[in-house]
N, C-alpha and C positions, 0 to 999 in steps of 0.2 A: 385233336386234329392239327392243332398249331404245331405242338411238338415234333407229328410225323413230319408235316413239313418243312421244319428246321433241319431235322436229321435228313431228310433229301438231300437241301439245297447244302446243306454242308459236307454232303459226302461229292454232290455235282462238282462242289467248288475245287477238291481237290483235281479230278479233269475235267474243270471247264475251258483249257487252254488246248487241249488234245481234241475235245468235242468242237471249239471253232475252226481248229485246222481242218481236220477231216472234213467238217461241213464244207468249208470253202473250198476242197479238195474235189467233193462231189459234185460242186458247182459247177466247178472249171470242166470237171471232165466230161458234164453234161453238153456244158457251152463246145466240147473240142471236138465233141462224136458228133454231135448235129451239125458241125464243119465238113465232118465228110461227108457230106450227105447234099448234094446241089441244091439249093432253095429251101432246108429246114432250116437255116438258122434266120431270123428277121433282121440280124445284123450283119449278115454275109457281104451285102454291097457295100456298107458302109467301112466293112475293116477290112475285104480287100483293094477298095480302093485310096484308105489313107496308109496302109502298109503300101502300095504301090506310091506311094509320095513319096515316103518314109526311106525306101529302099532308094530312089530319085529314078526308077524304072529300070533297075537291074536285075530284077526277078520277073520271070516271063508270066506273063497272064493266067496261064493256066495251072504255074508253080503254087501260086500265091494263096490260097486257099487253104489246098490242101498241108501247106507247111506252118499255116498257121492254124488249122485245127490239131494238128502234131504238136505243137509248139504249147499249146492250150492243153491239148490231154497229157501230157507229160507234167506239166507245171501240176495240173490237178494227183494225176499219180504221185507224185514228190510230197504234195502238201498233206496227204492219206497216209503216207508209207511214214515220211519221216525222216526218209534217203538222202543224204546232203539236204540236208532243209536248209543251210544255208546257204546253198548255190540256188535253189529253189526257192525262196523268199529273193533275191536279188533278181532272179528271171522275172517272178510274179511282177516287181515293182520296175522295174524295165518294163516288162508289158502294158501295166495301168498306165508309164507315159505314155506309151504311143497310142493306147485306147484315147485317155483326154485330148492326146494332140490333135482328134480328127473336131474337136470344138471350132477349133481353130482353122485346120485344114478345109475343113467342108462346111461352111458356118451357113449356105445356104440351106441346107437338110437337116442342119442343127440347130436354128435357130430362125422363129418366125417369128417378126416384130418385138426384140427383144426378151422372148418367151421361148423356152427349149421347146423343140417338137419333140413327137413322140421317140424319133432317132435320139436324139439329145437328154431325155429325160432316160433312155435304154444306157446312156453311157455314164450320164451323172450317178445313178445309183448304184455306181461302183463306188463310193466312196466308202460307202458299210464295206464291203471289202476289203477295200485298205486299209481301213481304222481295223478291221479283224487281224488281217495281217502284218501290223503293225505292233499289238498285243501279241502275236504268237513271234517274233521277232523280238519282242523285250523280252520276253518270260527262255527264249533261248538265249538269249544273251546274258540272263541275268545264272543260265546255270553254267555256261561256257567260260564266264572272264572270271578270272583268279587275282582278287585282289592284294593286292602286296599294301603291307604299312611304309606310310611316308614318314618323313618328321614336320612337325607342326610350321616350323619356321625355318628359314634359310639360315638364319643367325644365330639359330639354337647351338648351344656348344655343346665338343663333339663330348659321347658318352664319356666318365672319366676311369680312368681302371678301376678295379678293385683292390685294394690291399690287401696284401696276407695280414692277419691278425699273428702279433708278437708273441712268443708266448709269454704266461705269465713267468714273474720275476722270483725264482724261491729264494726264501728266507730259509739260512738254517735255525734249527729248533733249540732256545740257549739250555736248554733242560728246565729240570723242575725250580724252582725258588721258593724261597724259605722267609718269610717275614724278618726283618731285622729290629733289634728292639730298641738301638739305637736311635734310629732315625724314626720316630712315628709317623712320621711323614709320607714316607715310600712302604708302602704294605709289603712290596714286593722285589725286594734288595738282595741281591746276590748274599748268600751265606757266606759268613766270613768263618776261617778256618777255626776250632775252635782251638785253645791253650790248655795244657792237661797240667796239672800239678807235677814237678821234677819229685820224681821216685829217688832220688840221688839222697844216701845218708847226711846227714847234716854231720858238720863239724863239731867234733866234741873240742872242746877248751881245755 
């Protein structure tokens, strides 16, 4: 039984970076359709009224909603599909500010004596979110950047060329050699010519 479960969890682990995006994909675009929809989402008044901060009331009341549940199902489309996932992870994290911002903006419905209210504790538990999003943003960064080698040190000196190799040096071959009997000293002494006896008649007297 342990074995199977190994072999699961280590075939999961190959997509388990593909399995949190998507997940966080379906999320978003659960959160973006129940945007269209007047009164299904629990968080509707609260994020269209700090996107109306956010914007300083340049989007007209009845914009506002509907462009941020477009804004939310597109981010989730993107985080599914795959599609510029890096314009789509910069959107996502743009969005998580201005979700946290309404801590701040609206801290009376965010916060009761110190304590998140139920609104507060609906926006805090986006942080599993971001720490997901966070991981699917390292694991594409880590296949997108093309590392280039540096040199160790600033002072390092520069490479030095290579030398061509000389070639070697030949020696002519002085021929064969013949022991001299002379010298017993030099085994190996150049042959001296040898002296023939003179074939010449000798002098008769």
């Amino acid at each position: 039984m342990t074995a199977i479960l190994d072999a699961a969890l280590c075939r999961y682990q190959r997509h388990s970076t593909t399995i949190l995006r998507v997940s966080v994909g379906l999320v978003f675009v659960g959160f973006g359709v129940m945007k269209f929809l007047p009164g299904a989402s629990p968080a509707e008044d609260v994020a269209t009224r700090t996107m109306d901060v956010l914007a300083f009331g340049l989007v007209p009341p009845g914009a506002t909603r509907p462009l941020l549940a477009l804004f939310e199902t597109a981010i989730g489309v993107g985080l599914i599909t795959g599609f510029l996932l890096r314009v789509v992870l910069a959107a996502f994290f743009l969005h998580m500010g201005g979700v946290f911002s309404a801590l701040l903006i609206l801290p009376d419905e965010m916060w009761n004596d110190q304590l998140p209210t139920l609104e507060g504790q609906y926006i805090i538990k986006n942080v599993v979110l971001i720490a997901a999003c966070l991981a699917v943003a390292a694991e594409e960064s880590r296949h997108t950047t093309v590392v280039t080698p540096r040199r160790r040190h600033a002072r390092d000196p520069e490479p030095r060329a290579v030398r061509e190799a000389e070639p070697p040096l030949v020696v002519p071959d002085p021929g064969p050699t013949v022991p001299r009997r002379s010298d017993p000293g030099h085994r190996f002494a150049a042959r001296e010519p040898a002296t023939r006896p003179s074939r010449e008649p000798s002098a008769r007297l």
